[in-house]
VEXKE-886876 format. One line per field, with one value per residue (C-alpha): residue number from 1; residue in three letters; x, y, z. Coordinates in Angstrom, 1 decimal. Layout:
N
pos <- [NUM | ...]
code <- [ALA | ...]
X <- [X | ...]
Y <- [Y | ...]
Z <- [Z | ...]
This chain:
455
pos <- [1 | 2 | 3 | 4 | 5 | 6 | 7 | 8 | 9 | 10 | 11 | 12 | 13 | 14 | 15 | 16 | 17 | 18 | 19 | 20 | 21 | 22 | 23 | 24 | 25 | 26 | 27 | 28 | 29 | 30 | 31 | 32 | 33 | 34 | 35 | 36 | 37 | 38 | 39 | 40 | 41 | 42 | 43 | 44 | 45 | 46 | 47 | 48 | 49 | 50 | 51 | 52 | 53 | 54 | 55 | 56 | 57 | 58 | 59 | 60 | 61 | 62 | 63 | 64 | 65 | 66 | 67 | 68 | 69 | 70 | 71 | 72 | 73 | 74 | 75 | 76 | 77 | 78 | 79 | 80 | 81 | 82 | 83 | 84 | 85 | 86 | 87 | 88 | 89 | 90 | 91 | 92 | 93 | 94 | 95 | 96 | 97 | 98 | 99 | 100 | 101 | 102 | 103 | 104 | 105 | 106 | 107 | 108 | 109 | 110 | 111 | 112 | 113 | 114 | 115 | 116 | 117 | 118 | 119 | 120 | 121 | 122 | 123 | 124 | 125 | 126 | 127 | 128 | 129 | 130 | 131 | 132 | 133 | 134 | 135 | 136 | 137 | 138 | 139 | 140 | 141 | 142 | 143 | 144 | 145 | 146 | 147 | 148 | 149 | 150 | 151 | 152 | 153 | 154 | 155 | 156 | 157 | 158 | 159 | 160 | 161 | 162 | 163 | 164 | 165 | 166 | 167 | 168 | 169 | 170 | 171 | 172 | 173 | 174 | 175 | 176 | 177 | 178 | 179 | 180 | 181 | 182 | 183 | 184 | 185 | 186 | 187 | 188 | 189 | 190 | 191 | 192 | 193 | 194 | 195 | 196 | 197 | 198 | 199 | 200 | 201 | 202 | 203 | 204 | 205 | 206 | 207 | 208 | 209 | 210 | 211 | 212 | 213 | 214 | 215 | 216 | 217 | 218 | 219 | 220 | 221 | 222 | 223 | 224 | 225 | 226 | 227 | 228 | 229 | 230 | 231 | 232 | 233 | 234 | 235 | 236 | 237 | 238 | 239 | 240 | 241 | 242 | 243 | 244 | 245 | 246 | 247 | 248 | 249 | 250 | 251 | 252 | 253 | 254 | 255 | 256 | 257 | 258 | 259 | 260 | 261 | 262 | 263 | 264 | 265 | 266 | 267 | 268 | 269 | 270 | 271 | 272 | 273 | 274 | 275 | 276 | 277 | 278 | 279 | 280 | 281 | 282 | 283 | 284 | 285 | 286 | 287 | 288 | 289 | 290 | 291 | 292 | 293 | 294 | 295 | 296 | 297 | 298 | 299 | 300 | 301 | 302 | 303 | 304 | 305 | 306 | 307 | 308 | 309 | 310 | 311 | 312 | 313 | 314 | 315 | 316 | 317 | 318 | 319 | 320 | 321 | 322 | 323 | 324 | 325 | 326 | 327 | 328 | 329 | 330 | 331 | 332 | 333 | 334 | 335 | 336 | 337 | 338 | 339 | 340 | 341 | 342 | 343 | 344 | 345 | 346 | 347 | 348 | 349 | 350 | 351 | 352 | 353 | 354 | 355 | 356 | 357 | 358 | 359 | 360 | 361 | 362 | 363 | 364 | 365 | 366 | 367 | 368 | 369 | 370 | 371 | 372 | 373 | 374 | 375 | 376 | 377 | 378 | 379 | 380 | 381 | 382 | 383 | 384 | 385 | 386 | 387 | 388 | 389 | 390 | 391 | 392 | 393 | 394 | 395 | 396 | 397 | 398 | 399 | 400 | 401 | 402 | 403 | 404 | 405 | 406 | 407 | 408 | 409 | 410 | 411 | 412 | 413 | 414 | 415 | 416 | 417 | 418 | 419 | 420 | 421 | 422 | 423 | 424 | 425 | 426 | 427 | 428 | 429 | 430 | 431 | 432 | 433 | 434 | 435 | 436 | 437 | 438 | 439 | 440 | 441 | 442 | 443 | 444 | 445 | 446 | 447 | 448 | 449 | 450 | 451 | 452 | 453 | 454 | 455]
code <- [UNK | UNK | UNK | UNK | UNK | UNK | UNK | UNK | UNK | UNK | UNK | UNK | UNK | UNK | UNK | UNK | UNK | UNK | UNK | UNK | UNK | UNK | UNK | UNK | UNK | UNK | UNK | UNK | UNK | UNK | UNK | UNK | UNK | UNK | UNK | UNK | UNK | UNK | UNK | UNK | UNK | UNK | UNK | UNK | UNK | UNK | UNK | UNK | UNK | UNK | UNK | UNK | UNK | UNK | UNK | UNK | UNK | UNK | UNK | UNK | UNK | UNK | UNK | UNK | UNK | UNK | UNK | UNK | UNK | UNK | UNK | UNK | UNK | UNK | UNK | UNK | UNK | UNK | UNK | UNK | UNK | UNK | UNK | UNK | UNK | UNK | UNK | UNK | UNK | UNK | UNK | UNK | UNK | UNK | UNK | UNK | UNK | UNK | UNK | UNK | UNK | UNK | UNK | UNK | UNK | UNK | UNK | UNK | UNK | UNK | UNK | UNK | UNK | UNK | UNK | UNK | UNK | UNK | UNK | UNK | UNK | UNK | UNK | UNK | UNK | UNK | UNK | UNK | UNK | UNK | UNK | UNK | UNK | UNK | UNK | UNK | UNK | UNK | UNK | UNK | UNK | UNK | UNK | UNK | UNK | UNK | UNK | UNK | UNK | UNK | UNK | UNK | UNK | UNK | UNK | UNK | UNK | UNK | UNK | UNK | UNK | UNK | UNK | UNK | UNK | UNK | UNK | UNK | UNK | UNK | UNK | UNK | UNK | UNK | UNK | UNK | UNK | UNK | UNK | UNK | UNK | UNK | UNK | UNK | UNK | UNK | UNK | UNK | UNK | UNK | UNK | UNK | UNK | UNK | UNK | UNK | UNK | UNK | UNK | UNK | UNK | UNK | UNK | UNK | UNK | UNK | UNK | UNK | UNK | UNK | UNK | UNK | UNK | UNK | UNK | UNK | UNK | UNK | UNK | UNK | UNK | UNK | UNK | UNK | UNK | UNK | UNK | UNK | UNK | UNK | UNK | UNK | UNK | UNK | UNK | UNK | UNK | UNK | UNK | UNK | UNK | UNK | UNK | UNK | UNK | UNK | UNK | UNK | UNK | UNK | UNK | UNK | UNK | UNK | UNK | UNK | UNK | UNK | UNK | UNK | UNK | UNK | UNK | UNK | UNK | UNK | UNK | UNK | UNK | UNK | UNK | UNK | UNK | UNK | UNK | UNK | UNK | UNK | UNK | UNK | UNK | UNK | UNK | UNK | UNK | UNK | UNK | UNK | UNK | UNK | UNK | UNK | UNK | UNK | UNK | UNK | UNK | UNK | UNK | UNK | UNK | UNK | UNK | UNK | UNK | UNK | UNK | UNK | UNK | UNK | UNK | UNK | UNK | UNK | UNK | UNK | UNK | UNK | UNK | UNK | UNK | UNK | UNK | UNK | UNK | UNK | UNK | UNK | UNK | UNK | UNK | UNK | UNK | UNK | UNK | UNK | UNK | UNK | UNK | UNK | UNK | UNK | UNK | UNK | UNK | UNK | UNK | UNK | UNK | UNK | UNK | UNK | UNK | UNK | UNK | UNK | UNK | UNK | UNK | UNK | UNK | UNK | UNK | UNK | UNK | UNK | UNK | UNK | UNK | UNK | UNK | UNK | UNK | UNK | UNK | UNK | UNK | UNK | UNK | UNK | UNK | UNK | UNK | UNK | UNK | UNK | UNK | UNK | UNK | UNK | UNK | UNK | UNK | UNK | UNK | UNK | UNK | UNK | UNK | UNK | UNK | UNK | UNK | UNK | UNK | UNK | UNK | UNK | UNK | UNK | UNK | UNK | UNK | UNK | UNK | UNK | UNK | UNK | UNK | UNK | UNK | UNK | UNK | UNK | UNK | UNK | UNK | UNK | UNK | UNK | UNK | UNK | UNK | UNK | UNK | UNK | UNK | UNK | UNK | UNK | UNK | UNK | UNK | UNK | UNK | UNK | UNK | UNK | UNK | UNK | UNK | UNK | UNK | UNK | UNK]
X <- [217.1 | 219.2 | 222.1 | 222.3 | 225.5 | 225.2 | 225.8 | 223.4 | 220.9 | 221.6 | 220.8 | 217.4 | 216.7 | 218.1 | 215.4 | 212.5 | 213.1 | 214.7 | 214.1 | 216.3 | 219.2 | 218.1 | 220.2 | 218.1 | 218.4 | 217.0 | 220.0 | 222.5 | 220.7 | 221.6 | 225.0 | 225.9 | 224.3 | 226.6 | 230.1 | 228.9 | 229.1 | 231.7 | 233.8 | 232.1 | 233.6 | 237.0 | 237.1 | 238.9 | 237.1 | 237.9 | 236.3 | 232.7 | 233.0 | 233.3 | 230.4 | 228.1 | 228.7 | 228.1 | 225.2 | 223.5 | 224.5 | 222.8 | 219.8 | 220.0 | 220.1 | 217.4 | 215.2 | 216.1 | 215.4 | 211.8 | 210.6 | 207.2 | 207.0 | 205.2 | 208.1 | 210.0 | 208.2 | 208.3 | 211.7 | 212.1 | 209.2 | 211.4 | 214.4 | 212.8 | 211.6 | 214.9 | 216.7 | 214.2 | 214.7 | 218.0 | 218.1 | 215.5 | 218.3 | 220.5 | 218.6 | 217.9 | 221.8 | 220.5 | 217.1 | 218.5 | 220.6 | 217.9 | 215.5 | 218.0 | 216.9 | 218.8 | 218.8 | 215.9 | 214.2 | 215.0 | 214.6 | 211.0 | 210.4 | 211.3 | 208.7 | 206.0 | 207.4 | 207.8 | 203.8 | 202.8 | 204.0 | 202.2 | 199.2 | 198.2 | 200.2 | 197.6 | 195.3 | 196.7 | 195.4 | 191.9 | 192.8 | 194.4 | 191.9 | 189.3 | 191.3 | 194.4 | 198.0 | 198.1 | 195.2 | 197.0 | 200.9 | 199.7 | 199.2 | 201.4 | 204.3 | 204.3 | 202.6 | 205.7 | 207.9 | 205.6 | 205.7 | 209.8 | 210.2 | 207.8 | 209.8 | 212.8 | 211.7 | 209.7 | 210.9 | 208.9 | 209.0 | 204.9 | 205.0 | 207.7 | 206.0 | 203.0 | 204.9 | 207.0 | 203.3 | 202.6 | 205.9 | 205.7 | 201.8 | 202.5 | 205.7 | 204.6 | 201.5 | 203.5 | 205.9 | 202.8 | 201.5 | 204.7 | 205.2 | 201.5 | 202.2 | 205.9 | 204.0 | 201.4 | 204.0 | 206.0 | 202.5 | 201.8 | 205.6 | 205.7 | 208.9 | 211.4 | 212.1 | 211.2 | 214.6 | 215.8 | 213.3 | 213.4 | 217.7 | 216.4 | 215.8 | 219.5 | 220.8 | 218.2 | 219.1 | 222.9 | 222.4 | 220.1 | 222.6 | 226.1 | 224.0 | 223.3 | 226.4 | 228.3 | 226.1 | 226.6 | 230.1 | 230.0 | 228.4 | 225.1 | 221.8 | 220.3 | 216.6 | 217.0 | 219.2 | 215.6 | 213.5 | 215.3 | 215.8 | 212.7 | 210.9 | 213.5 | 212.2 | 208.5 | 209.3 | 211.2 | 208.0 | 205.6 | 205.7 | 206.5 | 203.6 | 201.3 | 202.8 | 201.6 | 199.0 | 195.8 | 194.1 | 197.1 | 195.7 | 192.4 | 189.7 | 186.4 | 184.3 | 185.3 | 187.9 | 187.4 | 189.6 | 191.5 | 191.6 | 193.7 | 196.0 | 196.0 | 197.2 | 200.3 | 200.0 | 201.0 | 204.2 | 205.0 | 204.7 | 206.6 | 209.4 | 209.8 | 209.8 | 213.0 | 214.9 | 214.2 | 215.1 | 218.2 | 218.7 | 218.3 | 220.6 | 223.0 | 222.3 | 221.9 | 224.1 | 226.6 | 228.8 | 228.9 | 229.6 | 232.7 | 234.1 | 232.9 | 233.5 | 236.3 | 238.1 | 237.7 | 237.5 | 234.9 | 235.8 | 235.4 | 232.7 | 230.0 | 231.8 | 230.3 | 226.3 | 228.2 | 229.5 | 226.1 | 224.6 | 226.3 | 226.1 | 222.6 | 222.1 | 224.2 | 222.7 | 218.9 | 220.8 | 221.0 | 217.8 | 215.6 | 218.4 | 219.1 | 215.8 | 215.3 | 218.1 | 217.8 | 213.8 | 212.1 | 212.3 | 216.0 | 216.6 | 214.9 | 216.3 | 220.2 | 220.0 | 218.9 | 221.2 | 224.1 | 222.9 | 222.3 | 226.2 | 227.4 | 225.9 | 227.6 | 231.3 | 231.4 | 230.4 | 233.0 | 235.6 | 235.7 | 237.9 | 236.8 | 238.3 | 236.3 | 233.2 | 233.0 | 233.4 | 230.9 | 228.3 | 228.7 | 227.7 | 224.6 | 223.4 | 224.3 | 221.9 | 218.9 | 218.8 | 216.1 | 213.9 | 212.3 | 211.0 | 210.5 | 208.4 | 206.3 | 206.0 | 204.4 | 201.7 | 200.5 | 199.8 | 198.1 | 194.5 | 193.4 | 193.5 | 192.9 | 196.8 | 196.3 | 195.3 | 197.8 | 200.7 | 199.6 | 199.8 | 203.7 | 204.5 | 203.3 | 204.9 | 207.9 | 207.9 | 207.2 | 210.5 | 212.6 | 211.1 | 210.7 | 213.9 | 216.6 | 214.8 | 214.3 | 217.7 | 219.0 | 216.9 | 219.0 | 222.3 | 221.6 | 220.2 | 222.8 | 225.9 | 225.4 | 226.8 | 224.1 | 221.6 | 223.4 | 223.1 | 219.4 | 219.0 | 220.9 | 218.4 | 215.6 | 217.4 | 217.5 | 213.2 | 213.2 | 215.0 | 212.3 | 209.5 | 210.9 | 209.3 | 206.2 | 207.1 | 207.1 | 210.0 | 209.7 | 208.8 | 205.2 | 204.0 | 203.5 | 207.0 | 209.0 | 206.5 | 207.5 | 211.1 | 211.3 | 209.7 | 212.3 | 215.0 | 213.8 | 213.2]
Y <- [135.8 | 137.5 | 139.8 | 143.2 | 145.1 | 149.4 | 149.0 | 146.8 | 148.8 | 152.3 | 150.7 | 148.7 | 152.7 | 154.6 | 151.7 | 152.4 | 156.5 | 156.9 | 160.8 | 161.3 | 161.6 | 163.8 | 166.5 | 170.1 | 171.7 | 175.3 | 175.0 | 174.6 | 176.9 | 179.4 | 178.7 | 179.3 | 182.6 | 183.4 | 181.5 | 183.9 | 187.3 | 186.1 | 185.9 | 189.4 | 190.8 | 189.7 | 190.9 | 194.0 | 197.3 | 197.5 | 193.9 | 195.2 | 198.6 | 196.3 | 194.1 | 197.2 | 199.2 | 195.4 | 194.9 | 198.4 | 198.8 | 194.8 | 196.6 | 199.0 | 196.7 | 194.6 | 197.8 | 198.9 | 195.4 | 195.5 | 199.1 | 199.6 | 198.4 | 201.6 | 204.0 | 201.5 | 201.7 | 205.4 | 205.0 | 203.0 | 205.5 | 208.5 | 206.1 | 205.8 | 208.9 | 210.4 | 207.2 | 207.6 | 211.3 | 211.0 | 208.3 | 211.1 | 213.6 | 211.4 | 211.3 | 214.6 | 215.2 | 212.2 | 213.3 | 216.6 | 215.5 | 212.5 | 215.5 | 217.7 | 220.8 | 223.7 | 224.7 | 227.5 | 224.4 | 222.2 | 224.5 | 225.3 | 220.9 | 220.2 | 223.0 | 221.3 | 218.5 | 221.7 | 222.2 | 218.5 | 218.7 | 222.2 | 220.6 | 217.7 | 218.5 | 221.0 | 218.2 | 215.5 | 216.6 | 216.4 | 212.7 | 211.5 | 212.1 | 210.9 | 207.3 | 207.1 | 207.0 | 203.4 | 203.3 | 206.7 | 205.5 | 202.2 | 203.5 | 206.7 | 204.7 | 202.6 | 205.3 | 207.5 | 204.6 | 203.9 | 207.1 | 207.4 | 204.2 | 205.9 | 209.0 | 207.4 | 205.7 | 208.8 | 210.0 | 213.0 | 216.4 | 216.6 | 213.3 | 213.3 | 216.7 | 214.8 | 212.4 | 214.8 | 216.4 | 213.4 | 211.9 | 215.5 | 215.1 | 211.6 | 212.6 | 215.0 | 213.1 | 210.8 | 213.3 | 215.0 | 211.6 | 210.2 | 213.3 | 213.0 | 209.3 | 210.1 | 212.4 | 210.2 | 208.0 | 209.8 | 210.9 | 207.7 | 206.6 | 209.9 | 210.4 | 212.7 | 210.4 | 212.9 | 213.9 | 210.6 | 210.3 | 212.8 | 212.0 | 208.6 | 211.0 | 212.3 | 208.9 | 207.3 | 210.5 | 209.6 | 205.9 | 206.3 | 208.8 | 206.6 | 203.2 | 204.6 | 206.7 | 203.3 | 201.4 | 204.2 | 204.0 | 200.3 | 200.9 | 199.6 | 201.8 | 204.4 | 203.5 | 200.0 | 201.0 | 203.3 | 200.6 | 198.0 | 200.5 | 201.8 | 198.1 | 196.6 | 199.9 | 198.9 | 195.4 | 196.7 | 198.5 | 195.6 | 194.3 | 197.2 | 199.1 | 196.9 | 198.1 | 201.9 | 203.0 | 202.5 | 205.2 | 207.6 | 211.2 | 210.3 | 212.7 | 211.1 | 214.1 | 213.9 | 216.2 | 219.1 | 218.7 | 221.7 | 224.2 | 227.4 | 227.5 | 229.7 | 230.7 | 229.1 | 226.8 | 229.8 | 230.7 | 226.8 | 227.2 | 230.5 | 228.9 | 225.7 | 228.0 | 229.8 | 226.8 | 225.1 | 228.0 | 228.5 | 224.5 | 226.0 | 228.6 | 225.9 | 223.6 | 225.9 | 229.1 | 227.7 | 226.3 | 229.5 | 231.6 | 229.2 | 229.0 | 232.7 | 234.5 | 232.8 | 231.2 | 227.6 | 224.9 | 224.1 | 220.1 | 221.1 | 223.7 | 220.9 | 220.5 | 222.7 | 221.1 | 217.7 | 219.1 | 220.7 | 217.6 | 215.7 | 218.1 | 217.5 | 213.7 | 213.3 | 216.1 | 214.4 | 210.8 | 212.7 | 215.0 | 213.6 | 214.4 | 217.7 | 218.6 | 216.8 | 218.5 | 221.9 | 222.0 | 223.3 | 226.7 | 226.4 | 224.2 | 227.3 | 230.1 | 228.4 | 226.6 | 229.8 | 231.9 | 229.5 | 229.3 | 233.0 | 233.2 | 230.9 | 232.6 | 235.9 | 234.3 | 232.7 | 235.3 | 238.0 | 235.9 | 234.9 | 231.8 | 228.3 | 226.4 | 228.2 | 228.6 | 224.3 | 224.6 | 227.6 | 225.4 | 222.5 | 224.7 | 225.7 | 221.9 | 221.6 | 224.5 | 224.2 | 220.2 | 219.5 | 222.9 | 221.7 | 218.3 | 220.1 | 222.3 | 219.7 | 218.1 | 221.2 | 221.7 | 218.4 | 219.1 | 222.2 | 222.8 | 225.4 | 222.9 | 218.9 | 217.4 | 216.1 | 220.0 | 221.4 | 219.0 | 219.2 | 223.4 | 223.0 | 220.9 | 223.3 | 225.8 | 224.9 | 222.9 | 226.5 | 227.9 | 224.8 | 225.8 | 230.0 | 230.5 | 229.8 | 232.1 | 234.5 | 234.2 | 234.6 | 238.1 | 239.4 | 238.4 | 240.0 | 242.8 | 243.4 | 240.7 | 237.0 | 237.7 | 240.2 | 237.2 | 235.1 | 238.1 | 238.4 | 234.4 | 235.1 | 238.1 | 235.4 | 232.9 | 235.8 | 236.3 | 232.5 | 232.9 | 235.2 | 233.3 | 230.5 | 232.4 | 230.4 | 227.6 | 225.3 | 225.8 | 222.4 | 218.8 | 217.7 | 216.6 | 213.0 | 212.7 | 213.8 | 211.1 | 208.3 | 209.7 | 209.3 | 205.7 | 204.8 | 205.9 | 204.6 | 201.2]
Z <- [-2.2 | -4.9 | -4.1 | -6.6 | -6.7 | -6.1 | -9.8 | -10.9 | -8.3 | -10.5 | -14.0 | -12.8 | -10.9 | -14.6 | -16.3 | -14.4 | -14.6 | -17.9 | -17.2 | -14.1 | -15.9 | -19.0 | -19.9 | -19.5 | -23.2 | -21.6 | -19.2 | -22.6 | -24.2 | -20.9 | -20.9 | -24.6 | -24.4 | -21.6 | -23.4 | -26.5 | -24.5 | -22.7 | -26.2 | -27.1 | -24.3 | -25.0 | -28.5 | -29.7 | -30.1 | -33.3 | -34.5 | -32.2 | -34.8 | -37.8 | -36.5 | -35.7 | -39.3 | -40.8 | -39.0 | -39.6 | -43.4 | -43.6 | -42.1 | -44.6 | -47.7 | -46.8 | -46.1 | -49.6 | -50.8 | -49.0 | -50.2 | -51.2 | -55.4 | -55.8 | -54.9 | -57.5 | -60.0 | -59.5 | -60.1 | -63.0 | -65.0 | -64.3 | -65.1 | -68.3 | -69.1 | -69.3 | -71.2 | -73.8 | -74.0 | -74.5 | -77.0 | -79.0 | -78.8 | -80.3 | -83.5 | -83.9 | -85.7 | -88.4 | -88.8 | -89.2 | -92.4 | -93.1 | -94.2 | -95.4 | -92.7 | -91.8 | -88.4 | -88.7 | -90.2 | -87.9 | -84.6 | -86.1 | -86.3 | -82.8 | -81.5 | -82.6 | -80.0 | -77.3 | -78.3 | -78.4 | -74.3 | -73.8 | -74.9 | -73.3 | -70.1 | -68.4 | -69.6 | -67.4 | -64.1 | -65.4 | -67.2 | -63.7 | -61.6 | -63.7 | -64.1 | -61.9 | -62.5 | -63.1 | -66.0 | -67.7 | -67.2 | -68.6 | -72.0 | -72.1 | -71.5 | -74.6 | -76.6 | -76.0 | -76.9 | -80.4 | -81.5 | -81.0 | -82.8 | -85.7 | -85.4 | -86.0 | -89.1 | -90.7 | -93.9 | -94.7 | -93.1 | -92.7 | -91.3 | -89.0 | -87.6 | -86.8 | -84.8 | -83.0 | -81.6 | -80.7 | -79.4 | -76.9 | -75.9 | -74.7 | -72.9 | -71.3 | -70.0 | -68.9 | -67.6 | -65.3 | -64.2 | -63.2 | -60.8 | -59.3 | -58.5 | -57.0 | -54.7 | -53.8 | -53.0 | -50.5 | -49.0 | -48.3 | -47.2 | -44.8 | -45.6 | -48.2 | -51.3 | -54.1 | -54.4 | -55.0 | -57.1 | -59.3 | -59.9 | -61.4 | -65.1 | -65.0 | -64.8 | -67.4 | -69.5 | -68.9 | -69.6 | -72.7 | -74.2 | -74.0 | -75.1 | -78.4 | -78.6 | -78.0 | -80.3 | -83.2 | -82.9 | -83.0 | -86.7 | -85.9 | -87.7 | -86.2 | -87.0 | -85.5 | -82.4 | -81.4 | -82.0 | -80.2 | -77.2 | -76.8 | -77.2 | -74.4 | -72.4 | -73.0 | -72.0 | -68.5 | -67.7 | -68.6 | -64.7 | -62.4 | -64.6 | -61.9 | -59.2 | -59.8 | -57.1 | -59.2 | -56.8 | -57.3 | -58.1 | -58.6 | -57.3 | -55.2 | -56.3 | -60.4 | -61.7 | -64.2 | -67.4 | -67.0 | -63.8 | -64.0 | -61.1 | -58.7 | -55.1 | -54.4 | -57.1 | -59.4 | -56.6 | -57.4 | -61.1 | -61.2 | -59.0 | -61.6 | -64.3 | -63.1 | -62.3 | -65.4 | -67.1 | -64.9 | -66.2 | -69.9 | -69.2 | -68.4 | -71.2 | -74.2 | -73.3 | -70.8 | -73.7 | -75.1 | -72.3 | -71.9 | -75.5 | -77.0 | -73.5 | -71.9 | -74.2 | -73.6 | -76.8 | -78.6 | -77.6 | -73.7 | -73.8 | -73.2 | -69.3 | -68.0 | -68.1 | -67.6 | -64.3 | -63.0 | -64.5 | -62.0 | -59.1 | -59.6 | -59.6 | -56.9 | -54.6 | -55.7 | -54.3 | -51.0 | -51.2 | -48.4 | -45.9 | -46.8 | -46.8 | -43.6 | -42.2 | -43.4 | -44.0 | -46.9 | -46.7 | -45.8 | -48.2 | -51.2 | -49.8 | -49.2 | -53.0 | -54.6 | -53.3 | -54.0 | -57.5 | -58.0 | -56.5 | -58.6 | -61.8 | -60.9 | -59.9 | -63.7 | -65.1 | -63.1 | -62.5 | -66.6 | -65.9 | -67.9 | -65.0 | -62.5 | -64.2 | -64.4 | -60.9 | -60.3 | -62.5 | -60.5 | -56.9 | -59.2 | -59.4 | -56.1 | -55.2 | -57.8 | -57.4 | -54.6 | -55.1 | -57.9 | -56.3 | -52.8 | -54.6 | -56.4 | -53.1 | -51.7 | -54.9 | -53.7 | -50.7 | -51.4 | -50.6 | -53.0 | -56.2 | -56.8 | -56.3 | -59.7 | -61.2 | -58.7 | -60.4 | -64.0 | -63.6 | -62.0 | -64.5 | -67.6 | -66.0 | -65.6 | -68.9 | -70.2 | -69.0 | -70.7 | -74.1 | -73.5 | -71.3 | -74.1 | -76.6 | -73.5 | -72.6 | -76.0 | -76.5 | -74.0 | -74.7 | -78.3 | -77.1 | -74.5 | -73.6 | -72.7 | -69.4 | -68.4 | -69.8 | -67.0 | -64.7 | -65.1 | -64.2 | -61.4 | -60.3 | -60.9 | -58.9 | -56.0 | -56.3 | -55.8 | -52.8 | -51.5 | -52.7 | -50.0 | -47.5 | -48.4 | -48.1 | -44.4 | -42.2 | -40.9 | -43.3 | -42.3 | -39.0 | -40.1 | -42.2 | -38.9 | -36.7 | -39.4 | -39.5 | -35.4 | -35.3 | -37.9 | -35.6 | -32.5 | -34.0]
């Protein structure tokens, strides 16, 4: 008979049930979870704020990082549009000298670019819903950079007219399809992103212009700083051109080439119209006002568009809030007012200073009507969204090429500042045309807005 210490007992018992003594993981598991809020709880308020604002702002960054490639691609074609806008107006001083024009020459060469947009924009809504936004963007994007690249190297004035048609017909389809699919886009996100949206052309327009004014002043050639711009353009829009709903604007029942607008369409139109003119005003006659009527220099007089250019980008940055906030008629009736205001304090108060500041309260007030209000045309029953758009847009283009020559007629039949006073009166009638518009963002957009928040 053998005798077994307690010992020796526990390790043959610990042999035969290896599992007695296993260690219970879930049981770990529990007690980590309660040492972790214990050391939560013991931590200052102040390091719990830190974590929370790190916590929701890493929320926000990978929600920017996984929005929908359409909305981005949105982006980078109105990104575009204005960069290779801007690199255009850079050339215009050499092509000016190039073909030895004087400026009644030279204003009568860039109409026919003015006409080239006129054209083939009412024509768009008929062309997008026939093939989609992603068929029509695909080819009007590199056809406006090819015929920038060929207006840069023209050396005739015929020629060069030719191209500047065409160089504004492609633009401006492009302009007209980009908008359809930027609308599609925030129908289908059910939320305000227009805004933001639409501030993507200021900064292109911003970036476009100091690249080539840098590479200028570095010495490099004009003709090959436009080719080599508008080619790495092409090559940015290469991929995200994919990304473009192909569906977007298209019409299930064939669209008509052209469609007159009508309804509301033609309150939408009307209400572009005066704030791109109110933006011509700005551009083209705010200089003026500053140096001719107030006394500023000629060096400076270009602040004042620089400071309602910004106003404007920054405000469009914002735009989905404000018009979430305030709502869309709100949001028309406050911004026109404000601008209208504005208009009248430069012109009374007749201080540069002031006037830089007044300009930039004008941005601030005309930056989200114009995307609110494109918004609206597409949602609008009386006309195909692609027709509805396509009319805005020619309207409104319309006041960007008849408001400076309108606005000019005044000032030399009367003064410039009543010229400034009568955009102010127009800004007043698009205050009351905001009575048309919704008090409240769409049903669907405040459902999405509400899931977003409760999630």
């Amino acid at each position: 008979m053998t005798v077994t210490s307690g010992e020796d007992q526990k390790n043959v018992k610990n042999i035969e049930n290896p599992e007695s003594d296993a260690v219970d993981l879930s049981e770990l598991d529990h007690l980590d979870e309660i040492e972790a809020a214990e050391r939560a709880a013991q931590e200052p308020k102040a390091v719990k704020r830190i974590k929370r604002s790190a916590g929701r702002l890493t929320e926000r960054l990978r929600s920017k990082f996984e929005e929908p490639r359409a909305l981005s691609a949105t982006r980078l074609a109105f990104f575009l549009a204005g960069f290779v806008f801007a690199v255009w107006a850079a050339m215009v001083p050499y092509v000016k000298q190039f073909l030895a024009l004087d400026e009644g020459e030279m204003g009568l060469l860039l109409l026919c670019l003015g006409l080239g947009a006129l054209v083939a924009m009412p024509l768009t809504g008929g062309i997008v819903g026939r093939f989609g936004c992603r068929r029509v963007l695909r080819w009007s994007v590199p056809a406006t950079m090819a015929c920038g690249m060929l207006l840069a190297a023209s050396s005739q004035v015929a020629v060069t007219a030719v191209f500047l048609f065409s160089f504004g017909a492609s633009f401006g389809i492009l302009d007209v399809a980009m908008s359809i699919h930027a609308v599609e886009v925030e129908k289908r996100m059910k939320k305000p992103v227009l805004s933001t949206v639409y501030a993507f052309y200021p900064i292109g327009g911003v970036a476009g212009a100091l690249v080539m004014s840098a590479l200028l002043n570095l010495g490099f050639p004009a003709i090959p700083c436009v080719i080599v711009l508008m080619t790495l353009a092409q090559l940015a829009w290469l991929g995200a051109g994919n990304w473009v709903i192909a569906t977007a604007g298209r019409s299930e029942v064939g669209a008509p080439a052209f469609v007159l607008p009508k309804g509301r369409v033609l309150l939408y139109g009307a209400v572009v119209f005066v704030l791109y003119l109110a933006d011509g005003a700005v551009l083209d006659w705010g200089g003026l006002l500053l140096s001719a009527e107030q006394g500023a220099s000629i060096e400076n007089a270009a602040m004042g568009y620089a400071s309602f250019s910004v106003a404007m980008t920054l405000m469009r940055l914002v735009g989905g809030r404000v018009v979430t906030f305030l709502g869309p008629r709100r949001t028309v009736v406050i911004g026109s007012l404000l601008g209208a205001a504005s208009f009248c304090g430069a012109v009374l108060l007749a201080n540069p200073y002031i006037s830089v500041l007044l300009f930039f309260f004008v941005g601030l007030g005309a930056s989200n009507i114009t995307p609110l209000t494109f918004s609206e045309a597409g949602r609008t029953k009386s006309m195909p969204m692609s027709a509805a758009l396509a009319a805005v847009s020619t309207l409104g283009y319309s006041g960007v090429l008849v408001g400076p020559a309108m606005i000019g007629g005044i000032a030399h039949a009367t003064s410039l500042p009543t010229a400034f006073y009568f955009v102010a009166f127009l800004l007043v009638l698009t205050a009351c045309a905001g009575v048309f518009y919704p008090s409240k963002e769409p049903a669907a957009a405040q459902e999405a807005r509400s899931e977003a928040s409760a999630s």
